[in-house]
C-alpha positions in Angstrom: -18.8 37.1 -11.4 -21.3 36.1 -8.7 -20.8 37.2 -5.0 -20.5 34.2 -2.9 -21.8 35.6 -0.2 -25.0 35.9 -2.1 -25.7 32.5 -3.3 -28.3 30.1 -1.5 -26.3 28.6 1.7 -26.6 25.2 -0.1 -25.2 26.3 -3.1 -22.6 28.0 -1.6 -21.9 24.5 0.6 -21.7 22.5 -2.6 -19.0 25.3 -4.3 -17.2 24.8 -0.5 -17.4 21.5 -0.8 -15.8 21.1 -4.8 -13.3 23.6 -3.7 -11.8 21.4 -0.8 -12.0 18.5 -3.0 -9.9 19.8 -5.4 -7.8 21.3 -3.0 -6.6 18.2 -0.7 -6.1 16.3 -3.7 -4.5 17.8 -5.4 -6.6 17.7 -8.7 -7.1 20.2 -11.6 -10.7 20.4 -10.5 -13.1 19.7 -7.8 -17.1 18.9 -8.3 -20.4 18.2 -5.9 -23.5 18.1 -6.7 -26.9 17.7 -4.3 -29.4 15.5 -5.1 -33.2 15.6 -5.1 -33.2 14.7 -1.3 -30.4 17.1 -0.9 -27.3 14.5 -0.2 -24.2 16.3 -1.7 -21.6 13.7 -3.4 -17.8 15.3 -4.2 -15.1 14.3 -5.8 -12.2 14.8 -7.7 -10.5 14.7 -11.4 -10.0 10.7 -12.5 -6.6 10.7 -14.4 -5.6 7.1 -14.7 -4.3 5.4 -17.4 -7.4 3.3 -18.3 -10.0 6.3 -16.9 -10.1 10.0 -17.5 -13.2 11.6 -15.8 -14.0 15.3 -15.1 -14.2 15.9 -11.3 -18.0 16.5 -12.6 -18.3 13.9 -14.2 -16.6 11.5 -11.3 -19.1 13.2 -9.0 -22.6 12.9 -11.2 -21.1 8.6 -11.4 -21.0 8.9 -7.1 -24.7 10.2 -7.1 -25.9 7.8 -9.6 -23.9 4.9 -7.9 -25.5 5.8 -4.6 -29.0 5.8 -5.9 -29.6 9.5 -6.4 -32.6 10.1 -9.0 -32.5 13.3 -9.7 -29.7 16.1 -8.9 -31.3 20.1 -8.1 -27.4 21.8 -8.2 -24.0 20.7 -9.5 -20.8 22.9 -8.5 -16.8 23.0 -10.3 -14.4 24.8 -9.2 -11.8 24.8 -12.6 -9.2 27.5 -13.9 -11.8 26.5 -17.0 -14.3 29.3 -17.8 -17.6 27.5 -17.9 -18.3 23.9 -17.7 -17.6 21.7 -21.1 -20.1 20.2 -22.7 -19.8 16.6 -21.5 -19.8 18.5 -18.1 -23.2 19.7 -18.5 -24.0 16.6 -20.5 -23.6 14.5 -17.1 -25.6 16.6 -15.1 -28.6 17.1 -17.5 -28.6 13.1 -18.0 -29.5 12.6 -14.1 -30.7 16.3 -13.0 -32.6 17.9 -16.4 -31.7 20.6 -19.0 -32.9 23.3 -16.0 -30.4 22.0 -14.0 -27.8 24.9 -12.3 -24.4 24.6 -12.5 -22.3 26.6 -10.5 -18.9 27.6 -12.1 -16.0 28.7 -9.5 -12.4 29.7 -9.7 -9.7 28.5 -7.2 -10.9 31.0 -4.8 -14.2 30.1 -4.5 -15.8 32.8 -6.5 -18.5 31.7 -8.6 -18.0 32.9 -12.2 -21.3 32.2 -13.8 -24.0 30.0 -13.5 -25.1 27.9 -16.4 -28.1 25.2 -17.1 -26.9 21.4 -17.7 -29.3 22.4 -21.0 
């Protein structure tokens, strides 16, 4: 587990950030990401009958549909572990296979930090 306290103040903002997402909506899981001019985009889990989306996933699709070209951090906050595969898959298809993302439990706490890779 990773100290919160002891992350980069933008990382920690983007883990903030995915927390209050998933929070006031209610979702399993809350995502933000901050791109290469270091814009944050946050969202929430997509459950709808026609479109399931990760809250990852639905936040990586924000970036890109805002005109984002790269991404430099991605955070979930999830009762999940780590971040699945198509997670990661999202963010290393806009940010790179070195890309960090940030892995959080309800509370905030990170749990581990993987690459997109």
């Amino acid at each position: 587990m990773t100290d919160s306290n002891a992350l980069d103040p933008e990382d920690r903002k983007i883990v903030t950030l995915a927390r209050s997402a998933r929070a006031r909506n209610g979702v399993p899981e809350g995502a933000a990401v901050r791109d290469e001019t270091g814009r944050t985009y946050v969202a929430g889990t997509v459950d709808l009958a026609s479109l399931k989306l990760s809250a990852l996933q639905t936040a990586v699709a924000m970036a890109v549909a805002s005109g984002a070209k790269s991404l430099e951090a991605a955070a979930v906050v999830t009762d999940a572990e780590s971040a699945s595969a198509e997670d990661r898959a999202a963010v290393r298809d806009l940010g790179g296979a070195d890309t960090p993302v940030l892995v959080a439990g309800p509370d905030g706490s990170v749990r581990t930090t993987v690459t997109a890779g």
